[in-house]
ROKEMAR-252884 format. One line per field, with one value per residue (C-alpha): residue number from 1; chain; x, y, z. Coordinates in steps of 0.05 Angstrom, whole numbers, plus 5000, padded with zeros to 4 digits. Layout:
residues N
resi = c(NUM; ...) $
chain = c(A; ...) $
east = c(X; ...) $
north = c(Y; ...) $
up = c(Z; ...) $
***
This chain:
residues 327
resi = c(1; 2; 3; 4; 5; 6; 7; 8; 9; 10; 11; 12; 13; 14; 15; 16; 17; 18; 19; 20; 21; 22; 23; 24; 25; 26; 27; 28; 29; 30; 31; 32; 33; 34; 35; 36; 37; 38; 39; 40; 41; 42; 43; 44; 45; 46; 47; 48; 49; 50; 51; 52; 53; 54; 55; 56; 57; 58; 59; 60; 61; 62; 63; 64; 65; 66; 67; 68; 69; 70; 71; 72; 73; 74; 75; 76; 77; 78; 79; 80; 81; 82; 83; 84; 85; 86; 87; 88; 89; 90; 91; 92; 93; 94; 95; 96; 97; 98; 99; 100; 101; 102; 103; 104; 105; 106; 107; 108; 109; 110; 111; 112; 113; 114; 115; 116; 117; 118; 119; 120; 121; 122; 123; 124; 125; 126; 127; 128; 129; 130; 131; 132; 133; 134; 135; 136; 137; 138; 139; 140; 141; 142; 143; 144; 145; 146; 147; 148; 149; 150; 151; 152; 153; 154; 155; 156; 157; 158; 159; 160; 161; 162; 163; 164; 165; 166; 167; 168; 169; 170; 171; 172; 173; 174; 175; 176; 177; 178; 179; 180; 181; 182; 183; 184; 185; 186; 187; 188; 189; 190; 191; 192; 193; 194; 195; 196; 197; 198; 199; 200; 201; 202; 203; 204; 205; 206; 207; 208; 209; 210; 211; 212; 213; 214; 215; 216; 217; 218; 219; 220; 221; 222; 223; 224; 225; 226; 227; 228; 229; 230; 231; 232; 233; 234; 235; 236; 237; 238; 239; 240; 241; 242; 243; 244; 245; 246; 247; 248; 249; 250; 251; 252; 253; 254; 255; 256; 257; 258; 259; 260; 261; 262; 263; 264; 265; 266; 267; 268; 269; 270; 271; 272; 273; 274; 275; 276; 277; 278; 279; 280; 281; 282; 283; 284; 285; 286; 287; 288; 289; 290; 291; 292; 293; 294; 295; 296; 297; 298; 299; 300; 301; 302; 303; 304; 305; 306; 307; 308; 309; 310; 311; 312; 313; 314; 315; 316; 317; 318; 319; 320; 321; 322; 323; 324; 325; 326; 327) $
chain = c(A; A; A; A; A; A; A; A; A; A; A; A; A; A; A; A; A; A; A; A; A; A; A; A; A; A; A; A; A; A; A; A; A; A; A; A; A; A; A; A; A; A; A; A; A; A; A; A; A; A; A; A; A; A; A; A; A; A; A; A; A; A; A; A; A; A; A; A; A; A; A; A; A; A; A; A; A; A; A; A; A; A; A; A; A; A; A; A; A; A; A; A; A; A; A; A; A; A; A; A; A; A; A; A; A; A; A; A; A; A; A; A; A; A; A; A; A; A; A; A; A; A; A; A; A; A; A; A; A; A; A; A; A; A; A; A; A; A; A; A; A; A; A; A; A; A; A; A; A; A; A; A; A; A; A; A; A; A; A; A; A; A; A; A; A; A; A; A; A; A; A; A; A; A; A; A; A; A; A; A; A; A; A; A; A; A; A; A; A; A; A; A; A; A; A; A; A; A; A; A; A; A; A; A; A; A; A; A; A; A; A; A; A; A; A; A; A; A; A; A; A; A; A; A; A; A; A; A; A; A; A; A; A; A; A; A; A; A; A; A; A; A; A; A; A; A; A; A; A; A; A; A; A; A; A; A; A; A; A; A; A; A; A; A; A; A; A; A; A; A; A; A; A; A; A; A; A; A; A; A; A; A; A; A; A; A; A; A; A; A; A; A; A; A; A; A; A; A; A; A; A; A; A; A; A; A; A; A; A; A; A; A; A; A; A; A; A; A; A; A; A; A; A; A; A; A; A) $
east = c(4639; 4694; 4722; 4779; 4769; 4811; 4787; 4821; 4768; 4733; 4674; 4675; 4712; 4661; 4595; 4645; 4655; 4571; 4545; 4577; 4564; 4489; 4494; 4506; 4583; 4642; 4672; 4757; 4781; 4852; 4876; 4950; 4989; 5051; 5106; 5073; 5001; 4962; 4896; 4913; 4951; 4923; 4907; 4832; 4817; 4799; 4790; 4791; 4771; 4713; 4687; 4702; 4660; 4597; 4600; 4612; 4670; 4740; 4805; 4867; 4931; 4991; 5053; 5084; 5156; 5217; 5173; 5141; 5196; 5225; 5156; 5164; 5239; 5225; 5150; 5134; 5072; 5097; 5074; 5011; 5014; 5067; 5105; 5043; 5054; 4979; 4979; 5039; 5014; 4946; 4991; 5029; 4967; 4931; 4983; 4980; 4908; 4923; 4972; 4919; 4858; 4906; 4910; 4837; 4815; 4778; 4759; 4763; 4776; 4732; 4752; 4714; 4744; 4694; 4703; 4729; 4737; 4814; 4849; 4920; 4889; 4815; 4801; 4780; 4856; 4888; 4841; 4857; 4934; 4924; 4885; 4942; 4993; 4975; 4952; 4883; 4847; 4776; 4777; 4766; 4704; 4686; 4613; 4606; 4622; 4613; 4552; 4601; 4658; 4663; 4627; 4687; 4688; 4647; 4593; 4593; 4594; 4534; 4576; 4554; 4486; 4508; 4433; 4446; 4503; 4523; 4532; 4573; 4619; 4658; 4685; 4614; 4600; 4530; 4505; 4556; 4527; 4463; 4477; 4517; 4445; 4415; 4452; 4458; 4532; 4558; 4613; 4645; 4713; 4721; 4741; 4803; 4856; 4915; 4976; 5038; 5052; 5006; 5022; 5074; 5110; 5125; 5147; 5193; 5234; 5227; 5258; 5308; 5319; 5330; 5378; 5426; 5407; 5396; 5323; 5307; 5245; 5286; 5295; 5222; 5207; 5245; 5224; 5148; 5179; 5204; 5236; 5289; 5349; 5388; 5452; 5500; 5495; 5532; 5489; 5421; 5391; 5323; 5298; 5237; 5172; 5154; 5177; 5138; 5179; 5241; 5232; 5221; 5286; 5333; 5298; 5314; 5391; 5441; 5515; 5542; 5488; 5502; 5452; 5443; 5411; 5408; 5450; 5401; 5351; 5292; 5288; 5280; 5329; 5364; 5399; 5459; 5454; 5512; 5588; 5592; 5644; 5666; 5611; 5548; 5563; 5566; 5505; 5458; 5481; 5453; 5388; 5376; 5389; 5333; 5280; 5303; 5273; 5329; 5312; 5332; 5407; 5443; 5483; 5461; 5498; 5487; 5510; 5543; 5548; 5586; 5654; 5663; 5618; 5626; 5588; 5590; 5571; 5524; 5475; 5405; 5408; 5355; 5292; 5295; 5354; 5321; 5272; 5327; 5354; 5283; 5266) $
north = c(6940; 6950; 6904; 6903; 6882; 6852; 6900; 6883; 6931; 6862; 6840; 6784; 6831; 6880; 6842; 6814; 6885; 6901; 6837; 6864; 6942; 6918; 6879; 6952; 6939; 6988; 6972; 7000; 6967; 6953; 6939; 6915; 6923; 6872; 6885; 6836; 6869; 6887; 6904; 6975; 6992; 6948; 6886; 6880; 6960; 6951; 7024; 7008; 7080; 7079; 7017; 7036; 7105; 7065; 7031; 7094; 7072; 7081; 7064; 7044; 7033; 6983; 6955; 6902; 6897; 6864; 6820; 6789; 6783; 6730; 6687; 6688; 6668; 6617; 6594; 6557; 6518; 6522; 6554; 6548; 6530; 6578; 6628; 6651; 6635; 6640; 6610; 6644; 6707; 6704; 6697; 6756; 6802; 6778; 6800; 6860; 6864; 6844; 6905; 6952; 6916; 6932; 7001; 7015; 6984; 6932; 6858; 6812; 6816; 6802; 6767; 6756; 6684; 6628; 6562; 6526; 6585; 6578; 6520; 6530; 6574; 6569; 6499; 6486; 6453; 6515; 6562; 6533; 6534; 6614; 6627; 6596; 6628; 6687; 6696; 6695; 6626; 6643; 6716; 6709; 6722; 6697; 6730; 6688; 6625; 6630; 6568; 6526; 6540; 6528; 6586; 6642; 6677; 6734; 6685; 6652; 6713; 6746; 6805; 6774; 6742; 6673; 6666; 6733; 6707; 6663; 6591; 6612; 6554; 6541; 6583; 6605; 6674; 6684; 6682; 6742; 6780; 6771; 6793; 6854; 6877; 6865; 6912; 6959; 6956; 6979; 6974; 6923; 6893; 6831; 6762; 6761; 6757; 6815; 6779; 6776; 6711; 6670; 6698; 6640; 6690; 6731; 6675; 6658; 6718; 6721; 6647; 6678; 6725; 6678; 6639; 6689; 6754; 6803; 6794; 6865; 6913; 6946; 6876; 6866; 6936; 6912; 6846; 6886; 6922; 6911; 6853; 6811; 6778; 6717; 6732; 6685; 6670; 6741; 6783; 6805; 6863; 6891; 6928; 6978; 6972; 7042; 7113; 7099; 7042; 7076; 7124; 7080; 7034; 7102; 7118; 7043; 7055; 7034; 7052; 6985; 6986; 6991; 7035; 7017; 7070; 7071; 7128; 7187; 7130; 7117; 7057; 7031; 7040; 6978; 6968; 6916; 6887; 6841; 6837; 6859; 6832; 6845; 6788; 6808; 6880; 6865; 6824; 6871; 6929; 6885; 6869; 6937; 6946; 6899; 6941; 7004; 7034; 7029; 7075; 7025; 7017; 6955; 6972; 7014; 7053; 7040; 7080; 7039; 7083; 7043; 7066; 7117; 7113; 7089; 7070; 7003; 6996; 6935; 6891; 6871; 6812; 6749; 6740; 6667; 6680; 6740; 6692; 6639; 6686; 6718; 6709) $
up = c(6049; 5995; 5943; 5894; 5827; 5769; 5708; 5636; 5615; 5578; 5581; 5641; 5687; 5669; 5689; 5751; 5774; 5761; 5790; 5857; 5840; 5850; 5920; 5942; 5948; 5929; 5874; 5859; 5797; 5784; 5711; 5719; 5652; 5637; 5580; 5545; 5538; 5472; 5497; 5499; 5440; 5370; 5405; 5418; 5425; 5499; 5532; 5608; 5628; 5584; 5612; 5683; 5664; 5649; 5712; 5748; 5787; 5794; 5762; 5791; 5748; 5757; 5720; 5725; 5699; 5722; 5779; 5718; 5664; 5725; 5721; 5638; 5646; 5691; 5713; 5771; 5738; 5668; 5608; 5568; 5486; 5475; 5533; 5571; 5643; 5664; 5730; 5754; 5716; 5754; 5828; 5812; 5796; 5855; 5902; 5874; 5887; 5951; 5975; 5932; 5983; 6038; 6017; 6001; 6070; 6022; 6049; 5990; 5911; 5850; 5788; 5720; 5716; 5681; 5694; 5638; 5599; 5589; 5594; 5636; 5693; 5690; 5719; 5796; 5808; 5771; 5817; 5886; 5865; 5854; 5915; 5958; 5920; 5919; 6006; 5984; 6006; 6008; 5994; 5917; 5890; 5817; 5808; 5737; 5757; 5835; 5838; 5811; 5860; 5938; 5972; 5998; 6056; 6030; 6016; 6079; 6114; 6084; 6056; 5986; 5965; 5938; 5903; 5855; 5835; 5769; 5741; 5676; 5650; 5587; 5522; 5497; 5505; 5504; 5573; 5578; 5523; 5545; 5612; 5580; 5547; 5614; 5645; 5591; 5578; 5520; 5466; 5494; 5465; 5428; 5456; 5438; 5478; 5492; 5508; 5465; 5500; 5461; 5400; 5359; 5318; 5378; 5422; 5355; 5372; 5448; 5451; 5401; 5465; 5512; 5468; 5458; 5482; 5545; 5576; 5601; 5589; 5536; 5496; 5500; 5470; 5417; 5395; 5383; 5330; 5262; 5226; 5263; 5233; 5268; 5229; 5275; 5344; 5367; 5323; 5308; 5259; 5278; 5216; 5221; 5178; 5172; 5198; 5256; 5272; 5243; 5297; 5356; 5340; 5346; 5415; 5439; 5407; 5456; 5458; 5426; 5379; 5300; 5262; 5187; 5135; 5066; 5031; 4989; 4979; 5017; 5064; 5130; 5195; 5215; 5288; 5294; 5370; 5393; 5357; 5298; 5237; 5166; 5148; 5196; 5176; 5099; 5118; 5146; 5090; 5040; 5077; 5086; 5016; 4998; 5042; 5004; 4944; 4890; 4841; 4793; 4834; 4815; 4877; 4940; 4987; 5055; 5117; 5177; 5241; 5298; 5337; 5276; 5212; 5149; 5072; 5044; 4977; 4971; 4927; 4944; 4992; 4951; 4984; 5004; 5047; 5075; 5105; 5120; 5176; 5189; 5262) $
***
């Protein structure tokens, strides 16, 4: 007997994965990434392979791209408090884990849902909506919350013990941690969550997006990064933070892009997106110029590189307006 599991690497998917692992089931996890993911990168410091190392089992990868930039655009069952599309989020990864059962010769799929635990998607109503979705009536095992749910198929059929499995319910996370010192699991991530989708200042910018902009994986990459600047409706200035981000916004340069830099001065990179004019090009000169390190400059210097390049001599743009047209 073989089963897929959903693995975020987090604690509930975790002591999902091990409260089958010790039925004497095989266990494949599958951690599906999305655009929109921090878990990996600075969000909650989540290191899936380590995880899947003290469990002994293995990892499979997947990610998700354009299939799920067309649930954000346009969700069937709506979106949570900000842009997160959890139900239809949870359909999509589920049939993925359904063509990765297929392929592994697996008969049903574990999940470290708790009931209760998250508004939008974790209620019964919310779960039966995803199992039908996604192909997968019956076939869903929840090991943390399973005595509170209709038995599945794997129950029924004997394939699981229904009795060493868990009543788990609601936001607290102690039964979790407690079964986490049971079974001798270690360093752990925190609770937080690792989507940019219920993040408010992100979904500030990614609205921005879908106002007036092109919604591709390359626009996402972009609204991660940097400052953005609504300058009009045609034209936006992304402006890096550091020389880290400096860097990344000259890999993600397109063809009708305008790069900013400040002249012999030290500063940040700046990348015009849309049409530029005499007024947005003035514009972003001097909000680069406010970034840069004047030396004392009344005036800066500040390089425009378009169709051909050019240097406009500028003054620091004020503060209050900076944050005016801040995105």
């Amino acid at each position: 007997m073989k089963a897929i599991a959903l693995f975020s690497g987090g604690l509930d998917s975790t002591l999902a994965a091990k409260v089958i692992l010790e039925q004497g089931i095989d266990v494949v996890t599958l951690h599906c990434l999305t655009p929109f993911c921090t878990c990996d990168k600075k969000g909650c410091g989540v290191d899936t392979r380590d995880m899947a190392k003290q469990l002994g089992i293995e990892l499979k990868g997947a990610f998700l791209g354009e299939e799920y930039l067309s649930i954000v655009k346009n969700p069937k069952y709506g979106y949570g408090k900000n842009f997160n599309p959890c139900i239809d989020c949870r359909i999509l990864i589920l049939r993925k884990a359904k063509e990765v059962m297929k392929e592994y010769g697996a008969s049903f799929i574990i999940t470290g849902e708790v009931l209760g635990q998250r508004p939008k998607s974790q209620h019964k109503d919310a779960l039966n909506i995803i199992e039908q979705e996604s192909g997968l009536a019956g076939l869903i095992v929840r090991p943390l919350s399973a005595k509170l749910l209709a038995p599945t198929i794997p129950e029924k059929e004997g394939w699981v013990k229904r009795d060493r499995l868990l009543d788990i319910c609601g936001r607290t996370r102690k039964p979790q941690i407690r079964l986490a010192h049971l079974f001798g699991i270690k360093n752990y991530p925190c609770a937080a969550g690792g989507c940019l989708l219920t993040d408010p200042a992100f979904c500030k910018r990614l609205k921005d997006l879908f106002d007036y902009g092109e919604f591709n994986l390359r626009e996402i990459e972009l609204l991660k990064i940097g400052r953005h600047f609504r300058l009009n409706p045609s034209f936006k200035l992304i402006v890096g933070r550091d020389e880290k981000e400096n860097k990344k916004l000259i890999q993600l340069v397109q063809r009708n892009d305008v790069i900013f830099r400040a002249k012999e001065l030290a500063g940040p990179t700046g990348i015009g997106k849309g049409i530029v004019d005499e007024h947005s090009k003035i514009l972003s000169a001097q909000i680069i110029a406010r970034y840069a390190h004047p030396n004392g400059a009344v005036k800066i210097s500040v390089k425009v590189a378009h169709e051909e390049q050019e240097v406009v001599c500028v003054e620091r743009k004020d503060q209050k307006e900076l944050e005016r047209l801040r995105i």
